[in-house]
Every structure is written in C-alpha cells, then in structure tokens.
C-alpha positions in Angstrom: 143.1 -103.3 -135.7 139.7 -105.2 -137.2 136.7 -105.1 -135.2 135.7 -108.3 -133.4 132.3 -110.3 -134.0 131.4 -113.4 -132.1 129.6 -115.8 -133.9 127.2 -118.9 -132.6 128.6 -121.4 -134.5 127.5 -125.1 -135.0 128.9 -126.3 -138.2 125.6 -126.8 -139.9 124.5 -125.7 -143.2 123.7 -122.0 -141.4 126.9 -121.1 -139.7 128.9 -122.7 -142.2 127.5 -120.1 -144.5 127.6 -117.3 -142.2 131.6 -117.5 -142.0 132.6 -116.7 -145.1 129.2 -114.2 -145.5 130.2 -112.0 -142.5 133.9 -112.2 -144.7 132.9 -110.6 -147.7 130.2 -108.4 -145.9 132.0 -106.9 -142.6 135.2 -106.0 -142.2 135.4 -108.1 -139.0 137.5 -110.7 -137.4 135.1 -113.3 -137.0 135.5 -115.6 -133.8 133.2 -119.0 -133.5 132.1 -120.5 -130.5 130.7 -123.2 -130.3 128.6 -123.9 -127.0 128.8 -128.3 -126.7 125.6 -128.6 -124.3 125.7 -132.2 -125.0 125.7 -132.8 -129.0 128.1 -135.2 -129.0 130.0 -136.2 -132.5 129.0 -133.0 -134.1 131.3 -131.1 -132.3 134.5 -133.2 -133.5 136.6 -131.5 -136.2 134.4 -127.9 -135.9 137.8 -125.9 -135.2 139.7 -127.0 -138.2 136.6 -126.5 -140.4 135.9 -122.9 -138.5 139.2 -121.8 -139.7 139.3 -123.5 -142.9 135.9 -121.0 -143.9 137.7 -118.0 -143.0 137.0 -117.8 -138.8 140.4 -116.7 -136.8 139.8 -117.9 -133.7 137.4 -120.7 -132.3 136.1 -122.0 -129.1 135.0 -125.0 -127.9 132.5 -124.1 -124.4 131.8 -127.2 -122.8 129.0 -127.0 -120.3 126.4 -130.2 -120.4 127.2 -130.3 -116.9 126.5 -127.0 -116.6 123.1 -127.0 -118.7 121.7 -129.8 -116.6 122.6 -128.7 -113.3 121.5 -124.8 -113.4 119.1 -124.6 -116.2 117.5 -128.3 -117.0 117.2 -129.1 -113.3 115.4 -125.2 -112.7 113.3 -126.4 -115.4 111.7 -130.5 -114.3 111.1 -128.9 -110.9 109.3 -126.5 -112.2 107.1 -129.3 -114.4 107.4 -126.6 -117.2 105.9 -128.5 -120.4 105.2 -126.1 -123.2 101.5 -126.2 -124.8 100.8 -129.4 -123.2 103.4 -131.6 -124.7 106.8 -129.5 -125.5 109.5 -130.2 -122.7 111.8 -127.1 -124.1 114.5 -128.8 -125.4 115.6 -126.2 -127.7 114.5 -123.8 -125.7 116.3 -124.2 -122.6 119.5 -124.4 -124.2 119.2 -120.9 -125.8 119.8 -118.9 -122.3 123.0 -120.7 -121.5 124.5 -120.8 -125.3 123.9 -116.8 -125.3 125.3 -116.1 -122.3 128.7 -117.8 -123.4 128.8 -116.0 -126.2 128.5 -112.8 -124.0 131.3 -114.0 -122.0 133.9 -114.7 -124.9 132.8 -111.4 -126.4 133.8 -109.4 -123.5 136.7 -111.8 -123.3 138.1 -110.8 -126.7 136.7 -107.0 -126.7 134.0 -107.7 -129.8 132.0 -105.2 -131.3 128.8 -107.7 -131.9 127.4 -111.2 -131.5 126.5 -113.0 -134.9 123.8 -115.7 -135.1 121.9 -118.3 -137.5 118.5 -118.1 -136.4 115.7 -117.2 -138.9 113.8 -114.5 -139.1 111.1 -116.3 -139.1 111.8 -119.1 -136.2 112.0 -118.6 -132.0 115.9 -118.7 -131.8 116.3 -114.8 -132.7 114.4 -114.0 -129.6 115.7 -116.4 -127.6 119.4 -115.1 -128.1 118.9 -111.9 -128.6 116.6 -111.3 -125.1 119.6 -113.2 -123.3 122.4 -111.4 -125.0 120.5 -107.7 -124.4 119.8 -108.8 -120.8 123.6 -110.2 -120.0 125.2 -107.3 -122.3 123.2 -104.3 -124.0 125.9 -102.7 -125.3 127.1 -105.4 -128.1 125.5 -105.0 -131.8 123.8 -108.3 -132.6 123.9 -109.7 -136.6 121.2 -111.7 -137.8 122.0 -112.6 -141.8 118.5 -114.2 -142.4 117.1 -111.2 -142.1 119.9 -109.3 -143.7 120.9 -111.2 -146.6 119.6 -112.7 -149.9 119.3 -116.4 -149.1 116.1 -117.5 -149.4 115.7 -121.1 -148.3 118.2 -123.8 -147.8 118.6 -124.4 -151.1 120.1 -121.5 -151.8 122.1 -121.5 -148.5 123.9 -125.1 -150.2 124.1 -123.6 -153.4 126.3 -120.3 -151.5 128.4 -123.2 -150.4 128.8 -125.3 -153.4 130.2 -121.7 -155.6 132.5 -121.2 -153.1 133.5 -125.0 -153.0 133.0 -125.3 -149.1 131.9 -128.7 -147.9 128.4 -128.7 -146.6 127.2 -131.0 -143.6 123.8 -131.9 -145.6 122.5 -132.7 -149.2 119.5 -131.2 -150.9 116.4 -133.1 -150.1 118.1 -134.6 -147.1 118.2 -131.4 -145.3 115.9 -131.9 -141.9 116.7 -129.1 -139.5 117.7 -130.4 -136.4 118.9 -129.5 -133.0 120.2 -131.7 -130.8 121.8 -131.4 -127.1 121.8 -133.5 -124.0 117.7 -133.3 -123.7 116.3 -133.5 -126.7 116.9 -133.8 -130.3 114.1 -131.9 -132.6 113.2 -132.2 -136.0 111.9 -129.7 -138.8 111.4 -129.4 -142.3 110.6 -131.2 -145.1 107.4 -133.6 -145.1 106.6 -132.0 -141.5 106.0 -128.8 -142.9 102.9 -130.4 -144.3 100.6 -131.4 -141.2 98.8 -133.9 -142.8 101.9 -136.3 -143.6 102.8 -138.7 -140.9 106.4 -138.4 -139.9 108.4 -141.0 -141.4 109.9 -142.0 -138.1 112.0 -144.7 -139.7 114.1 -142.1 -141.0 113.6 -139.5 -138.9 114.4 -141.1 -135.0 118.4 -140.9 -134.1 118.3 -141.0 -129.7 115.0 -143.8 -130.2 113.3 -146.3 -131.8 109.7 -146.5 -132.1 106.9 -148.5 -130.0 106.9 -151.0 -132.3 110.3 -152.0 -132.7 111.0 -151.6 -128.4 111.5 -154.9 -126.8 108.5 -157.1 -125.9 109.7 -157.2 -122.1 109.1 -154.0 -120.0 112.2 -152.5 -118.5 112.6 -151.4 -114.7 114.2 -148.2 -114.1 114.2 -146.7 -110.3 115.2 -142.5 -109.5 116.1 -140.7 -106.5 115.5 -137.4 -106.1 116.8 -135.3 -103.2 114.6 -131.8 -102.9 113.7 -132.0 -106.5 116.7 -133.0 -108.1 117.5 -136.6 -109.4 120.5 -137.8 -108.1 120.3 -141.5 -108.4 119.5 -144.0 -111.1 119.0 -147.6 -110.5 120.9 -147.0 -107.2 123.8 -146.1 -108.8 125.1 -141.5 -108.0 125.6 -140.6 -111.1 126.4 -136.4 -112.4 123.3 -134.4 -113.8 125.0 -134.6 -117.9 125.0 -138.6 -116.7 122.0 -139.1 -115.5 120.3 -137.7 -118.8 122.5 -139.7 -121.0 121.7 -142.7 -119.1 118.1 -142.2 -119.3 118.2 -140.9 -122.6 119.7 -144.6 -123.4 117.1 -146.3 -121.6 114.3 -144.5 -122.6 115.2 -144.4 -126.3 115.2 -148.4 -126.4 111.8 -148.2 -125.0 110.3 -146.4 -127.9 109.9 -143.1 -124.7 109.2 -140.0 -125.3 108.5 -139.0 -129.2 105.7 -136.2 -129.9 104.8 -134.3 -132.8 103.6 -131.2 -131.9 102.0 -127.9 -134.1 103.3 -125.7 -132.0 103.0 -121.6 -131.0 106.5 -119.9 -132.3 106.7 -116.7 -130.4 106.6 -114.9 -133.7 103.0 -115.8 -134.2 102.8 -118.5 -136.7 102.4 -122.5 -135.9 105.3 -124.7 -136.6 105.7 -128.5 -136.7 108.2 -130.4 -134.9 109.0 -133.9 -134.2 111.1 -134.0 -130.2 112.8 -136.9 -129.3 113.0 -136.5 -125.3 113.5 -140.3 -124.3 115.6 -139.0 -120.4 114.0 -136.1 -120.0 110.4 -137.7 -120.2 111.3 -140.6 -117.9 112.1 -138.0 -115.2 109.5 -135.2 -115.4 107.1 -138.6 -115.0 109.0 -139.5 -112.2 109.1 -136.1 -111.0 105.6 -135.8 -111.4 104.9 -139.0 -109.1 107.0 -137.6 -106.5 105.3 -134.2 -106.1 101.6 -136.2 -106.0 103.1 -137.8 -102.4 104.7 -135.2 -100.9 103.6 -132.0 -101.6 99.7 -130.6 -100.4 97.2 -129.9 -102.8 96.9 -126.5 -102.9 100.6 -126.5 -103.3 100.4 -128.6 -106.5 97.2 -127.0 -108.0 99.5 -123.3 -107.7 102.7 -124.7 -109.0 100.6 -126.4 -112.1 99.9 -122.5 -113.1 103.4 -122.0 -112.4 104.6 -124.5 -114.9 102.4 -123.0 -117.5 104.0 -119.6 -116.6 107.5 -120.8 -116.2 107.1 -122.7 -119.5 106.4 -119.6 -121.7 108.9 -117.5 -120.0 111.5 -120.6 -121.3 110.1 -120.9 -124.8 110.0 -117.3 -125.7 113.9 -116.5 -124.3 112.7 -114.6 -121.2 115.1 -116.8 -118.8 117.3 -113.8 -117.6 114.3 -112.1 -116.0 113.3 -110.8 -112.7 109.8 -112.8 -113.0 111.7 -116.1 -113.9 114.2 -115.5 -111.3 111.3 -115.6 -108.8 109.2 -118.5 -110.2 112.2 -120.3 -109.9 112.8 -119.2 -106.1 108.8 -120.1 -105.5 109.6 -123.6 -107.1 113.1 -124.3 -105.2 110.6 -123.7 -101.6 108.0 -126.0 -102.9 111.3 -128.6 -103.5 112.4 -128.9 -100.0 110.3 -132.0 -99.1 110.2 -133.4 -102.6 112.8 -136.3 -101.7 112.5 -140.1 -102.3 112.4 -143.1 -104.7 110.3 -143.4 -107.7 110.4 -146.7 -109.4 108.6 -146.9 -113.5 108.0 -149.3 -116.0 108.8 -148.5 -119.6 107.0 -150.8 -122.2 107.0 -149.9 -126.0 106.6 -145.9 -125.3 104.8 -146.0 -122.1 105.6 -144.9 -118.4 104.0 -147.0 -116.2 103.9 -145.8 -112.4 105.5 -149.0 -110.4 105.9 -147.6 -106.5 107.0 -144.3 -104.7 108.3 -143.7 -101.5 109.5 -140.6 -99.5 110.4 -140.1 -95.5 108.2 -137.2 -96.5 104.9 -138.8 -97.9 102.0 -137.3 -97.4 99.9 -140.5 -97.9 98.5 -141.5 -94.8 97.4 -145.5 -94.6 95.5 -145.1 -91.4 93.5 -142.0 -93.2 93.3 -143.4 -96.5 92.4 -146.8 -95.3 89.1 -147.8 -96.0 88.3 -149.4 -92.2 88.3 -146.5 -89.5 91.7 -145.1 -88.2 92.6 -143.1 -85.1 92.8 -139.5 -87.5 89.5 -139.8 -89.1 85.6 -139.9 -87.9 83.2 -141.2 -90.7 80.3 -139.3 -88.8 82.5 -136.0 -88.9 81.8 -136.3 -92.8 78.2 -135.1 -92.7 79.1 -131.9 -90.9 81.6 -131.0 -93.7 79.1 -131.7 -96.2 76.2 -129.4 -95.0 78.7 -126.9 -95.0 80.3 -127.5 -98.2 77.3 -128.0 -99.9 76.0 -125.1 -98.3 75.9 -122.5 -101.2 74.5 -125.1 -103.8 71.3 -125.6 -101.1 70.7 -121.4 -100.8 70.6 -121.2 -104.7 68.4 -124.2 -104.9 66.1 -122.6 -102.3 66.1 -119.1 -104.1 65.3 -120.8 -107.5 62.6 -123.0 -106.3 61.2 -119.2 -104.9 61.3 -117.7 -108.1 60.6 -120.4 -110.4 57.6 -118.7 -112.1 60.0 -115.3 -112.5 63.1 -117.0 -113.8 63.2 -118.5 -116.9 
C-alpha cells in the first residue's frame, strides 16, 4: 500500500503544480484538502480538477463559521493590528487551515502534510509551527524549497508542458489570498514601492473613495462581551456578520492599505489588504472599549494587542503564551457590551454614538457645572501632589545651577 501525503490545496497556480510534482517525485497517494474559510467561487469545481491532476482523494473543509467564531472573534477583542495597519487576514487563517489538515491526515493515516508556501514568504511558518504543535510526528513537504521552479513563470510554464489548465496568465498573475476577512494582494508593480497600486484593477471586495457614493451610510453593531452579534438590529451568525459588513464597507471605499510590511523571515514585503467588515468592526470595537473599560485596563491591553498581533502573524497561535493573552483579553470582555453606531463616507469611519448599560462615562463627573461626585477645590490637592516630583527636581537644579551644566 502507497504512503499517504496531505496536501493544502487551493487550485491556484501553486497547488495546481504541486499535484502532479509530488506524482512524479514521491511515490505517494496524494490527498487535497481544501480548507473553504470563506473564498467563495474559488472553491467550485476544485474536486474534479484535484483529481483530474493526478490527486485520489479530495476534501472540501468548510469552516467560515468556524474561523469567525473561534479565531477572528479571539483576534478584534484582542485589537491585534499588525505594525500599525495589518488586521491579519492571511494570518489568522493559517492556524485553523493547518490544523484541518492535521485532522484529515490522522483521518486517513498519512505519512506527511504538503504545502505551497515559499520559501521566502510567512505561510511556511505559519503552517508548519501549527502542524508541529497539533502533530509532531508527520513529515512536512515544502516544493519551493525543494524543487527547480524559480518564479511563476516557470511554475505556468510546468503547467502548460504538461497541458494542465492554469487559473492565471503570465503578466496577470497577482498573488492573492482571499477568505471571509480580507483579500490581499502581491506581486507585480507592488513589488516596486515606488509605483502606486493600480487600484482600478487591483480592488475585487471594494471600490475606492472616489467612486463610493456621495451620501454617507449608517451602519449600527452590538456587541455582547466583545463579540458582535447584531448589525443594523438584525442577529445575524459570525460568517454573516463579516459578509454583511464586508458588503457595506466595500461600497464605502472602507478599509484598503498598502502596507511594507515585516515578513517573519526578515525581509519587507508589499501588500495591498482589502479589509472592508473587518475594519468597520475593530473601529467599532475600538469605540466600545473607550466607554467601558478603565484606563489602565486599556493602556495594558494596547501592549497586548501588539503582543497578540505578532504571536498571529508569525504562526505562533497554538501556544501557551497566546492561549493566555487570549484568557487576559476574554476577562477584559465581560463588560464590553452595547451599541456602536458609525458613519462610513468615501473610506472613512466616522464615530456617530455609543451606548452600554456598562458605560463608564459619567455626565454628572464629566459635566462641566459641578456634580454631586466631584469637588473643583479637591483638584489643587491632587495637583501638589502629582506635581510633586517635577517641584523637588526644580528645587535641586535651581541648588546646583552653577555645578550642572
């Protein structure tokens, strides 16, 4: 009996290589799976082509509900934004996609897990961490850092001699990821940093600020301990909510960056993200947490974001220091419940009204005329004291003046 490999499979230009590659290369059975984590079209007709390129066996995993619930969701309340602008859309997915792989290969007894990241990118890491984490004993194949393709180019041109139909054409070929969150972009004339993106070609999930409509669009979210669970009034399932946001936002021009970003391997990398939902509601989020939690508890949980951020991008989900950022998050959650309401006008989020049963925003304190909670004349006290250190050093310079310089 052959040996068993799973592979990741997508039906791009990599994976539709990689089929008839692990064919001629390993005397394995070759099993795809495909994890859907919300791409939509791209997984329709992937089994028949799977088998057509040589694969016995396929599966179709499908798990956006999945993704948003247990792994999205861990990640908004967390407010984990990668180098400032990045809201992990490729990353995020990478934990749950290797962990089904893991669970069909010791489902069907394989030997190894196959996948299509580069050598030189952040995918490798990201399934490879997961997949040693989940199940150390399985061998894992990575052909860009095996075989003799070089670039793209020569990936169509494997095809093309072998006359297997590829999903892109030379020149056309962005490199794209897309599931319920985001949809990135790579390649091309973003590999040179000085080229604007041509968004016009680029953009699928939105359009851009200037073709969004001339009227601002209302959207209202409810959030119960951190989680959205409302839009517009109407209960709606996690996968839902993101698509519905993701529809909204992407008419209002929402949530486009281009970012030169930190790959864990060390180099920089350009991507253009397309996060329409997903930047609606960490906004939202965001607005929520500035009423009802303290202000030491939001100054600590912004270092935890940073933290949680890097532990997402660099495939380090499946780890005891995630697990616990994540339990340190949930606690700061509990009173993170009520109604954010935005304005979205040709690519902006404009704050339009919160409210919580568990505000923190007190009129009577925050009020400029005097309320029952607050003495004006208690301020002065607080001052001489606050400002207590500054005076001492002022005093001990004035002292020395003629011996400092």
């Amino acid at each position: 009996m052959k040996k068993k490999v799973v592979l990741a499979y997508s039906g791009g230009l990599d994976t539709t290589v990689i089929i008839p590659w692990l064919k001629e290369n390993y005397d394995y059975e070759v099993i795809a799976v495909c994890v859907d984590v919300g791409q939509g079209k791209e997984t329709e007709g992937l089994e028949q082509k799977a088998l057509s390129t040589g694969a016995c066996k396929y599966y179709l995993e499908e798990v956006d509900e999945e993704f948003t619930s247990d792994y999205v969701w861990s990640m908004l309340k967390a407010g984990a934004v990668y180098e400032g602008k990045y809201l992990l859309g490729t990353s995020i997915a990478r934990p749950l996609i290797a962990k089904k792989l893991v669970d069909v290969a010791l489902k069907e007894g394989a030997e190894a897990i196959c996948h299509g990241a580069t050598g030189k990118g952040n995918d490798q890491v990201r399934f490879e961490l997961t997949i040693k984490a989940l199940a150390p004993h399985l061998k894992i194949i990575a052909p860009w850092r095996i075989w003799g393709i070089q670039s793209r180019e020569d990936a169509i041109d494997f095809c093309n001699k072998r006359n297997i139909e590829v999903p892109v054409k030379k020149g056309e070929s962005y490199s794209r990821d897309r599931n319920l969150w985001h949809l990135s972009h790579e390649g091309l004339e973003l590999e040179d940093p000085s080229n604007e993106p041509n968004y016009n070609k680029l953009l699928q999930m939105s359009v851009t600020p200037e073709n969004a409509p001339d009227e601002p669009t209302y959207v209202e979210l409810e959030f119960e301990k951190g989680v959205p669970v409302k839009v517009n009034g109407e209960a709606l399932s996690p996968a839902q909510i993101v698509y519905k946001l993701n529809e909204i936002g992407g008419k209002n021009g929402i949530g486009t960056i281009d970012l030169l970003e930190n790959r864990v391997v060390g180099m920089k990398s350009r991507g253009v993200y397309e996060t329409p939902g997903g930047t609606i509601l960490y906004a939202a989020h965001e607005e929520l947490e500035h009423m009802c939690l303290d202000k030491q508890t939001i100054a600590y949980k912004e270092m935890i974001g940073i933290k949680f951020a890097e532990l997402t991008y660099s495939g380090e989900w499946f780890t005891p220091l995630r697990e616990a950022l994540s339990a340190f998050v949930d606690a700061t959650q509990r009173t993170v419940t009520g109604t954010v309401k935005l304005k979205l006008y040709k690519g902006n989020i404009i704050t339009a009204g919160s409210t919580s049963k568990y505000s923190l925003y007190n009129e009577s304190l925050a009020s400029f005329t005097t309320g029952e909670l607050y003495n004006h004349k208690d301020a002065e006290g607080f001052i001489n004291l606050f400002g207590l250190p500054l005076k001492v050093n002022a005093l001990m310079m004035q002292a020395n003046k003629d011996n400092i310089k």
